[in-house]
C-alpha positions as CSV (number, residue, x, y, z in Angstrom):
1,X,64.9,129.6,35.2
2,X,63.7,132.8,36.6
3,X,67.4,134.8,36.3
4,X,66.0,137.3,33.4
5,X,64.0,138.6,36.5
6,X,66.9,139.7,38.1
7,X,68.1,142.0,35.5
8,X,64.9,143.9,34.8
9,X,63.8,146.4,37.5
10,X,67.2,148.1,39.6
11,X,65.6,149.8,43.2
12,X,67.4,152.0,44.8
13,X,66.2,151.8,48.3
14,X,68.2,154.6,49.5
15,X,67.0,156.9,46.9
16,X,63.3,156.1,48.5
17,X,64.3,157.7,51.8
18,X,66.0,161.0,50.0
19,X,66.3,164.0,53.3
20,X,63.9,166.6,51.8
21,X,61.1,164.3,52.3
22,X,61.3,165.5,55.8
23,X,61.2,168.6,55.1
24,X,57.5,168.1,53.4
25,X,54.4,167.8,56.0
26,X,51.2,167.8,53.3
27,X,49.2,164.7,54.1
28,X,49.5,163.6,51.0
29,X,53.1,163.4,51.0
30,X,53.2,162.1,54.5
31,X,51.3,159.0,52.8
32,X,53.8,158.8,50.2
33,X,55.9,158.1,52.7
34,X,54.3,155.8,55.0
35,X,53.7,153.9,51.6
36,X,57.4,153.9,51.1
37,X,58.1,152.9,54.5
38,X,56.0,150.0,54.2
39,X,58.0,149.1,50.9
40,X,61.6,149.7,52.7
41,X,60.3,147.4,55.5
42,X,59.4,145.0,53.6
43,X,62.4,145.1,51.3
44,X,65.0,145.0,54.9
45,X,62.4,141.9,55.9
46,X,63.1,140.2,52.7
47,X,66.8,140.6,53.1
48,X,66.8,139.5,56.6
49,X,65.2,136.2,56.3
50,X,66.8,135.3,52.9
51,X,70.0,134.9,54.8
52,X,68.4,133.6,57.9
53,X,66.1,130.0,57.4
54,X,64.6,127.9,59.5
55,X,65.2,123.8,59.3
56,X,63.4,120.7,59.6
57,X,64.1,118.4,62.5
58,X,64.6,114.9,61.3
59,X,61.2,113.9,62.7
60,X,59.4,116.4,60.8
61,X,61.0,115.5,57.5
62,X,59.8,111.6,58.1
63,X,56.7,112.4,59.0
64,X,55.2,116.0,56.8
65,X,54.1,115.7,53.3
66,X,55.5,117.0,50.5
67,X,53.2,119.4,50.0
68,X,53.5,120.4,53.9
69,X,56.9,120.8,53.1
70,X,56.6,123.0,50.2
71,X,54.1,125.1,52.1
72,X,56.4,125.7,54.9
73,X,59.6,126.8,52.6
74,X,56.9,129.4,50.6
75,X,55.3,130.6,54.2
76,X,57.4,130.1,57.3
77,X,60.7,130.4,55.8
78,X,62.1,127.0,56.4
79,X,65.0,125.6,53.6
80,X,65.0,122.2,52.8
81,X,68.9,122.6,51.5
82,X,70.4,124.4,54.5
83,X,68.7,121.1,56.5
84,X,70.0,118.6,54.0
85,X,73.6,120.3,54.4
86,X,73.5,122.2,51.1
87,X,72.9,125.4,52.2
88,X,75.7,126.8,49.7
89,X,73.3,125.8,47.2
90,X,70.5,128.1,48.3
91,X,73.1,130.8,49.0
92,X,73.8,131.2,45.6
93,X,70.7,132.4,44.5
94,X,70.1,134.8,47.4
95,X,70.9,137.7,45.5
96,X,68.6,136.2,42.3
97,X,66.3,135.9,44.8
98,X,66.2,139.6,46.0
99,X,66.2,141.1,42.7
100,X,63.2,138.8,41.9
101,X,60.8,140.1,44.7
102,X,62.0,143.6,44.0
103,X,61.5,143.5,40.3
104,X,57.8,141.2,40.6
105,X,56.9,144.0,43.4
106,X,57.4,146.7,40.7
107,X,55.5,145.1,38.2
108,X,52.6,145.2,40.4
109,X,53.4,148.5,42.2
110,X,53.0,150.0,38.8
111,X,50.3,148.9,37.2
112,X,46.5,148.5,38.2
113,X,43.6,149.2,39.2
114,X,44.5,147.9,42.4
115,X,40.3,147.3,43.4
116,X,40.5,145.1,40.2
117,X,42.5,142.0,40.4
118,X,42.3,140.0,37.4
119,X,42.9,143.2,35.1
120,X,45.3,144.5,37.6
121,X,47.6,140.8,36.9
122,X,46.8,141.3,33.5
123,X,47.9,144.7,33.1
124,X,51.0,143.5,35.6
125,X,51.9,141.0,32.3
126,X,51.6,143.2,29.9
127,X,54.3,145.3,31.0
128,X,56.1,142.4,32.1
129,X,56.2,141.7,28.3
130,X,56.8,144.9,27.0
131,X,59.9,144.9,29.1
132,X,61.1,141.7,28.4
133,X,60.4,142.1,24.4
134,X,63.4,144.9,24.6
135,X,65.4,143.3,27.4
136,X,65.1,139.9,25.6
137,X,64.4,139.9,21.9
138,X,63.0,137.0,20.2
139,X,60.7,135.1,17.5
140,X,58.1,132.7,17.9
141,X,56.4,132.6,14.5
142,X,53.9,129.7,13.7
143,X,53.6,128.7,17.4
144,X,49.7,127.6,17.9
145,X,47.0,129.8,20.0
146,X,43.4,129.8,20.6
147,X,43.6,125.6,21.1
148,X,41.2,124.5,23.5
149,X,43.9,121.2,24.2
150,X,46.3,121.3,26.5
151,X,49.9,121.5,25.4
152,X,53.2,120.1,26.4
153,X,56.4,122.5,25.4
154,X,59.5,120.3,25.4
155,X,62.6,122.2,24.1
156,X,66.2,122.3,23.9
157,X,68.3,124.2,26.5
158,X,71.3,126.3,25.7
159,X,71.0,128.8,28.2
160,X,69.0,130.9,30.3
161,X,68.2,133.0,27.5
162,X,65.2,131.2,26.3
163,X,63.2,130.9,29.2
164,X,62.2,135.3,29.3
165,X,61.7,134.6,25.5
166,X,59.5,131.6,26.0
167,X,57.5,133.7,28.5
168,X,57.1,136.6,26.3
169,X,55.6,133.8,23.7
170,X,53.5,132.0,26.0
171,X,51.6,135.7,27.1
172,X,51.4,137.0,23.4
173,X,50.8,134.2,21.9
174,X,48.6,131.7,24.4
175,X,47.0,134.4,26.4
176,X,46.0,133.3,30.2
177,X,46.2,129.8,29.7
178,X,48.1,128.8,32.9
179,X,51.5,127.9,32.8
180,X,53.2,125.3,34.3
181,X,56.9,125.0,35.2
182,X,59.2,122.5,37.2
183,X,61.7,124.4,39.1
184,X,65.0,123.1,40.1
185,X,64.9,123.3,44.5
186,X,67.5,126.3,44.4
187,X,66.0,128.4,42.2
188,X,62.4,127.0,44.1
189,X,64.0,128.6,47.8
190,X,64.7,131.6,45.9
191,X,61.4,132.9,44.6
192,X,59.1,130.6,47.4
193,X,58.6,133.8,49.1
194,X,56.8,135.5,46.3
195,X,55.3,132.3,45.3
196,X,51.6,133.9,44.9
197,X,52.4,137.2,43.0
198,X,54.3,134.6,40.3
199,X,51.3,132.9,40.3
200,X,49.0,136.1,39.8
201,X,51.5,136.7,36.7
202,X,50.2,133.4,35.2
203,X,53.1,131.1,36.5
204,X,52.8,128.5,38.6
205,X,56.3,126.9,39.6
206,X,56.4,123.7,41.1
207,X,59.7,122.4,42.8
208,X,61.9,119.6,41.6
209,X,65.1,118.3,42.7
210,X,67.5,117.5,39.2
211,X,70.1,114.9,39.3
212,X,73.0,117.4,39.2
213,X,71.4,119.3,42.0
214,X,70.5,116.1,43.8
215,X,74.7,114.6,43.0
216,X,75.3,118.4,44.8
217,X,73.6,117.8,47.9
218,X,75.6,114.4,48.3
219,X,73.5,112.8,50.9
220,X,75.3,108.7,51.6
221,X,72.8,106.4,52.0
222,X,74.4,105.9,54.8
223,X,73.0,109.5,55.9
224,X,69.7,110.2,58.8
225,X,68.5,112.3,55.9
226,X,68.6,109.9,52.9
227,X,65.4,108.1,53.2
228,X,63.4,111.3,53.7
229,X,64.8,113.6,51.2
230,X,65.1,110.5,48.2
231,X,61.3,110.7,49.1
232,X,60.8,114.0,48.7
233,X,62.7,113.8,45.6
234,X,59.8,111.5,44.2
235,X,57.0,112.9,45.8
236,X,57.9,116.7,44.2
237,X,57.8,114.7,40.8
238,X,54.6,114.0,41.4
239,X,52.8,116.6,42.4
240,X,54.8,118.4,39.1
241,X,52.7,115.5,37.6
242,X,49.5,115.9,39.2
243,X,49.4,119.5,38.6
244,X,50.5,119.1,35.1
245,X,47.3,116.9,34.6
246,X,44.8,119.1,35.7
247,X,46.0,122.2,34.2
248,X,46.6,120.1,30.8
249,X,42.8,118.7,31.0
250,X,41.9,122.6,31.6
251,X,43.5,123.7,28.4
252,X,46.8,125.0,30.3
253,X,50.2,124.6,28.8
254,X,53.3,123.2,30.5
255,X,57.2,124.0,29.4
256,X,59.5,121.2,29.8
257,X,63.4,121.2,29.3
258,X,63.8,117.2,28.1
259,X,67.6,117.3,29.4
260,X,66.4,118.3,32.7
261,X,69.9,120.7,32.6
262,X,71.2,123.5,30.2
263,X,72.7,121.7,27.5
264,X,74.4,123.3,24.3
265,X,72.7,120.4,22.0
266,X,69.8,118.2,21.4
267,X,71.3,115.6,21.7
268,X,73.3,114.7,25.1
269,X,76.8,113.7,22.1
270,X,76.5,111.4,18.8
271,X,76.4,108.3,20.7
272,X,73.2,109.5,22.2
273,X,72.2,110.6,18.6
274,X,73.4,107.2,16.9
275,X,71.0,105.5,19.8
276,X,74.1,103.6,21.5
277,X,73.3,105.6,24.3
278,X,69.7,106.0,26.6
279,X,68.2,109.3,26.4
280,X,66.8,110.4,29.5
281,X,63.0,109.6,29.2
282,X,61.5,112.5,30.5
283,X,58.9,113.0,27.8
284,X,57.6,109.7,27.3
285,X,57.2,109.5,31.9
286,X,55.4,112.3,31.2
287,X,53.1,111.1,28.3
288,X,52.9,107.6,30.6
289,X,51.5,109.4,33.3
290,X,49.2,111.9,31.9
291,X,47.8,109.1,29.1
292,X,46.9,107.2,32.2
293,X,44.3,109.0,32.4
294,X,41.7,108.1,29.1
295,X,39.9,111.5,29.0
296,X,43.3,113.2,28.4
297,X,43.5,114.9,25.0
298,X,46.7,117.3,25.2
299,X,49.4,117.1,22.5
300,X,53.1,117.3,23.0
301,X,54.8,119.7,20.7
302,X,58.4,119.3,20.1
303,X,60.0,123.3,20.0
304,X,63.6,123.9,18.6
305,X,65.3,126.9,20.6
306,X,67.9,128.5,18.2
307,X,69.9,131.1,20.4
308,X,72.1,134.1,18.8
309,X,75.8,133.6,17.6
310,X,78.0,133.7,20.1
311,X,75.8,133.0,22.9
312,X,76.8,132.4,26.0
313,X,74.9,130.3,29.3
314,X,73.1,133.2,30.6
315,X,70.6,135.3,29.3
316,X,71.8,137.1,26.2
317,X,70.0,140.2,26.3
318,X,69.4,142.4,23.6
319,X,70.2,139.6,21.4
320,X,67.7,138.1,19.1
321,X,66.4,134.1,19.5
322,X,64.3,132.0,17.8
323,X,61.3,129.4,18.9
324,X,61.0,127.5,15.9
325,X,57.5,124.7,16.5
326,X,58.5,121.5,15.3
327,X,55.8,119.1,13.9
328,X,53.5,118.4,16.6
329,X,52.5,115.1,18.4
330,X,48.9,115.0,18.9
331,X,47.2,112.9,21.4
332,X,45.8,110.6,18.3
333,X,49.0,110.1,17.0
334,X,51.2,109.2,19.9
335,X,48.2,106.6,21.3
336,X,48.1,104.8,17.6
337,X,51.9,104.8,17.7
338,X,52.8,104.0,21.1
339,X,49.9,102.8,23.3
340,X,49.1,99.3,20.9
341,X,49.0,97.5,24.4
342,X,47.0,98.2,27.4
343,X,48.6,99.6,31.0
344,X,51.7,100.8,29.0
345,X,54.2,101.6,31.0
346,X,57.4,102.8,28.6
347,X,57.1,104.2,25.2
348,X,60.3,102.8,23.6
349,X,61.4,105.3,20.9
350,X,59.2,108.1,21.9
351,X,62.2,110.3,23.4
352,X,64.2,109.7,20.4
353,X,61.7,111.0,17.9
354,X,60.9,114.1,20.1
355,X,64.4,114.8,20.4
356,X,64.5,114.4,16.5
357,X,61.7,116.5,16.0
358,X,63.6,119.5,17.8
359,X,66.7,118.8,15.8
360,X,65.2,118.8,12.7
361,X,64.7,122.7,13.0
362,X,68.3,123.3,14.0
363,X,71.4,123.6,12.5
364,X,73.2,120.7,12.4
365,X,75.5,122.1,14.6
366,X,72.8,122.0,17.6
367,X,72.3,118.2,16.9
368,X,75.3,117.1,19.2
């Protein structure tokens, strides 16, 4: 989800180290470099050890925590796909991964004050948006602000496209509320090592293993690793859950892609639409598990993504989308509607209306 980073900010390293620096001996250019040294070091680090991961031994998988886990892939380089055997997986988004950390260094690197956190990640956003706003064009009229309630986003997903335009939205629009986002594992490896500057932007990433990414792996049951990685599979849910709830109770806002996958309708086909097919129930888990809770208040709002003609999967810059809000779901509603019996555990129709919601802003064509 975090590929419109990759395009944004182009470094070239060599161009840092140009000869006639050398040539220069004023202290304060002789800081300039050693400030550039420390950025080329850190840049040949970066490259080194996102080739180069460590691996869990199969006693440390059945016996660490998930979060233990997720602290060892963001701090001491460790790769949960190169142990489960997928380490093609992680491979492919080594080079999203580089451009990432170069391009969330230079937000920071040129913005500040540095003495001044909070305005410095501030300021950091704002140019963050002004570059995405040309990069990746888009609208987002009648989206709501200034609501003390948390929110939970579910949209469509076409492409790539509309993740940089739902982050220019979320900034402009919703301000510092934090933001919360479920991150499929390879994408997760990828930007781990820059997991507290994404934060510092406002984004807090979470990881989560999909089914298609979990079908990839292809761990048999039959496998030493099964056990411990289908429980890290659950356990990664849950802390997206746990940290969904407390933001949500704080007022945050959380972004969730019901299909769980890019997907070029609402709809999965018409038999989904004509309800002779399941929908995948991740809105009305979510809503389960956060309604658990009786003090929770947030309202789910149902958004319809409408990409440019011609789109492709990617990121379609320069071309112009639209986040249309649907009609909005608020707490009140969906407990009248849904929760008539106590300790409800599935919300039978719920997904189908969402999904409806998001349709009913689309062209037909987006349906299924």
């Amino acid at each position: 989800m975090f590929t419109w980073i990759a395009s944004l900010v182009m470094v070239d390293v060599t161009a840092i180290a140009t000869p006639q620096i050398a040539s220069v001996t004023s202290d304060s250019t002789l800081a300039v470099i050693t400030a550039h040294g420390r950025f080329i070091a850190r840049f040949l680090w970066y490259n080194n050890n996102m080739h180069k991961k460590n691996t869990f031994t199969i006693k440390e998988l059945e016996t660490l925590s998930a979060e233990q886990v997720i602290d060892k892939i963001q701090h001491e380089n460790y790769s949960l796909l190169t142990t489960l055997g997928a380490d093609n997986l992680r491979k492919e988004m080594v080079p999203v991964g580089k451009a990432c950390n170069t391009a969330i260094n230079y937000f920071f690197r040129t913005t500040g004050p540095k003495n001044n956190i909070p305005e410095h990640n501030k300021a950091a956003r704002r140019k963050l948006v002004k570059i995405l706003s040309k990069l990746t064009p888009g609208t987002y009229r009648g989206m709501p602000k200034d609501s003390e309630r948390g929110l939970v986003v579910g949209f469509n997903h076409p492409s790539l496209g509309e993740i940089a335009r739902i982050l220019v939205m979320k900034i402009d629009v919703m301000g510092d509320k934090p933001m919360y986002f479920p991150v499929n594992l390879p994408w997760y490896e990828a930007l781990a090592p820059n997991f507290d500057r994404i934060k510092r932007l406002g984004i807090i990433i979470t990881p989560t293993i999909t089914p298609s990414t979990w079908q990839k792996i292809g761990l048999k049951e039959s496998s030493k690793w099964y056990e411990s990685a289908n429980r890290l599979k659950k356990d990664f849910r849950n802390i997206y859950t746990e940290l969904s709830h407390d933001g949500l109770k704080n007022g945050g806002v959380i972004f969730v892609a019901p299909s769980a996958t890019r997907q070029a309708t609402v709809f999965k086909d018409k038999d989904a639409f004509d309800g002779k097919e399941d929908i995948i129930p991740t809105m009305s888990m979510l809503a389960v598990k956060l309604y658990a809770d009786p003090e929770m208040k947030c309202d789910f709002l149902p958004m319809a993504v409408l990409p440019p003609k011609g789109y492709k999967r990617g990121l379609n810059f320069r071309k112009k989308y639209r986040l249309i809000p649907g009609k909005i779901m608020s707490s009140e509603y969906i407990h009248k509607k849904y929760f008539k019996k106590a300790n409800t555990k599935r919300l039978d129709g719920f997904d189908r209306e969402f999904h409806q919601r998001i349709a009913d802003e689309l062209p037909r064509d987006f349906w299924y």
